[in-house]
N, C-alpha and C positions, 0 to 999 in steps of 0.2 A: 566870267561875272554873270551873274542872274540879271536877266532884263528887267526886272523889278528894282534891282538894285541901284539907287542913286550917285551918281558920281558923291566919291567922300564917306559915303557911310561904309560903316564897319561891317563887315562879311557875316552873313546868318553862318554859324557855326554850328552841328552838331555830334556831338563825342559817343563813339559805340564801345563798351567797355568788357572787356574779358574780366569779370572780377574773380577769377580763381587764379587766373594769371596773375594779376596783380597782385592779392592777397595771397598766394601761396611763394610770388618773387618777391613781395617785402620781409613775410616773416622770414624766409631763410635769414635773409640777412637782419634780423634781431630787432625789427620795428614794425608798427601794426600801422592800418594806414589810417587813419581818420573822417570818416566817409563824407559829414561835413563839411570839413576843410576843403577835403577837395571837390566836393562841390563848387565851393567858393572859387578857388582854385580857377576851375575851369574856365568859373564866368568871367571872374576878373582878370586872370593873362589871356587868354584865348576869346573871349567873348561868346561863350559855348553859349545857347540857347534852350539846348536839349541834349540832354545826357542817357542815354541808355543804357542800362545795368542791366547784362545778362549772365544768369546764376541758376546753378540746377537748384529744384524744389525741393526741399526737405521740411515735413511738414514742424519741425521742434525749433525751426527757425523764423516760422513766424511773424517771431517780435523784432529780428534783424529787416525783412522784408519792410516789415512798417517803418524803423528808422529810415532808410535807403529815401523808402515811397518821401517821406518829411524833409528827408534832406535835398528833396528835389530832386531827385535821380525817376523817370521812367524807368520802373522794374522790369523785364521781361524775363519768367519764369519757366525752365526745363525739365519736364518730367525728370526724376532721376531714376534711376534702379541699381538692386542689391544685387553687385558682384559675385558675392558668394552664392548665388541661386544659379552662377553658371557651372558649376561643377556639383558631379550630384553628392548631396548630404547619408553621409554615413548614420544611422540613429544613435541618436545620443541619451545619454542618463544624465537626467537633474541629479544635480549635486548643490547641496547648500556649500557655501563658500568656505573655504579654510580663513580663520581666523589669521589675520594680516598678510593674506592673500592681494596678489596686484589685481585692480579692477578689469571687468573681461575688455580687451579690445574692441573700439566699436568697428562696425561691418564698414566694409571699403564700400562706396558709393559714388556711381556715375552719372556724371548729368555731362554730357558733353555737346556743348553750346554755339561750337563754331560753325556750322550751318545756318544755326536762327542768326547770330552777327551778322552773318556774309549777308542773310535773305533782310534783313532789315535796313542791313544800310544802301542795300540796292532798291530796299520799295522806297524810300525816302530820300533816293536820290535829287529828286526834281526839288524837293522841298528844302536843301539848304545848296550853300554856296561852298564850303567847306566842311571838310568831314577830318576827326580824331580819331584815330583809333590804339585804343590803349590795351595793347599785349608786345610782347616781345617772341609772341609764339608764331613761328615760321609759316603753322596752316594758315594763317592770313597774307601770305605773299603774294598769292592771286589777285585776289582783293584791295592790296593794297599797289600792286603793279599798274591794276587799273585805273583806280584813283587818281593815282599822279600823270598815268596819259590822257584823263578827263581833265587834269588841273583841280580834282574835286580836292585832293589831300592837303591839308595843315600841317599835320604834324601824325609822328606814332611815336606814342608815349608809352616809353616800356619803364618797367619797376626798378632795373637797373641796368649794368653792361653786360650782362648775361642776356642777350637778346640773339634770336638766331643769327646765323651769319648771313639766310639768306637777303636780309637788310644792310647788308653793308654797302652796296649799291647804293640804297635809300638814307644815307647816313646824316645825307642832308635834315632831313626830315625827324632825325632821331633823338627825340628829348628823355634822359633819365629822369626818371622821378625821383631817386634815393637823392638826387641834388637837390631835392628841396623838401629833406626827410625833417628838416626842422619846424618845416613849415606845416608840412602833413602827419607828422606821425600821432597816432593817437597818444596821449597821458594819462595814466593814472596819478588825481590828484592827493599825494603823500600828505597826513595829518599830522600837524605841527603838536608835540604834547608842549602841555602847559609849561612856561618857564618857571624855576623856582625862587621864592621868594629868600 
């Protein structure tokens, strides 16, 4: 317990989040996450305070950063870089596109974020009483090994039961998200046509 903290009050929470983990273990399984909601989400079951969202940089996404930032999520942003600049380019010839031609693939792109996680929720250690951590991805085992001999950990929130095994240990601690995929999942709101007279 933080010396700050009064007998009875609710534990300063704050949540460090893999959002490619998240959002790449929701959509497999056929649902988008709601970034909103689960804001809410946090604060209201968990008492989260501060939510940190860490996501590599792509600069066409922008306008997702801004929702994130509004949704009350602290962003923290990863350079990313073009995979394919690691194998060297053969030159190529512009070709205008064949008519009903599939659109070109876009470039594979990495941002890979779990260092800035690990380096963050270790600099803000002092500053909460509890810590989330939301991946189901095994490179956080260290991390999260620690946590729970500090006593710092809550919970780790993975996207669903596809989480590494090296949590099973940790199972205690282990909340699915897809359990409350009703709660979270984004919607598209369907428009009702006019009924007929």
């Amino acid at each position: 317990m933080n010396p700050k903290q009064k007998s009875g009050q609710k534990p300063n929470v704050y949540a460090f989040i893999d959002s490619q983990n998240l959002n790449v273990g929701t959509q497999k399984f056929g649902w988008k996450m709601n970034w909103a909601r689960f804001r809410i989400f946090l604060a209201e079951e968990y008492n989260v305070t501060k939510a940190f969202m860490f996501i590599g940089y792509i600069p066409e996404n922008e306008g997702l950063y801004d929702q994130m930032h509004d949704a009350g999520f602290l962003v923290v942003l990863k350079p990313t870089f073009d995979m394919t600049r690691l194998q060297p380019e053969a030159p190529k010839e512009v070709k205008e596109p064949e008519p009903g031609a599939e659109p070109e693939e876009k470039k594979p792109v990495k941002g890979n974020i779990d260092a800035d996680l690990v380096l963050w929720t270790m600099k803000e250690l002092k500053n909460y009483d509890k810590a989330i951590i939301v991946s189901g991805d095994g490179d956080f085992y260290s991390l999260v090994e620690y946590l729970e001999a500090e006593h710092k950990l809550l919970h780790l929130l993975t996207p669903s039961g596809h989480y590494s095994q090296l949590y099973n240990k940790y199972e205690q601690y282990v909340v699915r998200l897809d359990n409350f995929k009703r709660t979270l999942a984004y919607r598209t709101t369907a428009h009702r046509r006019p009924s007929k007279k």
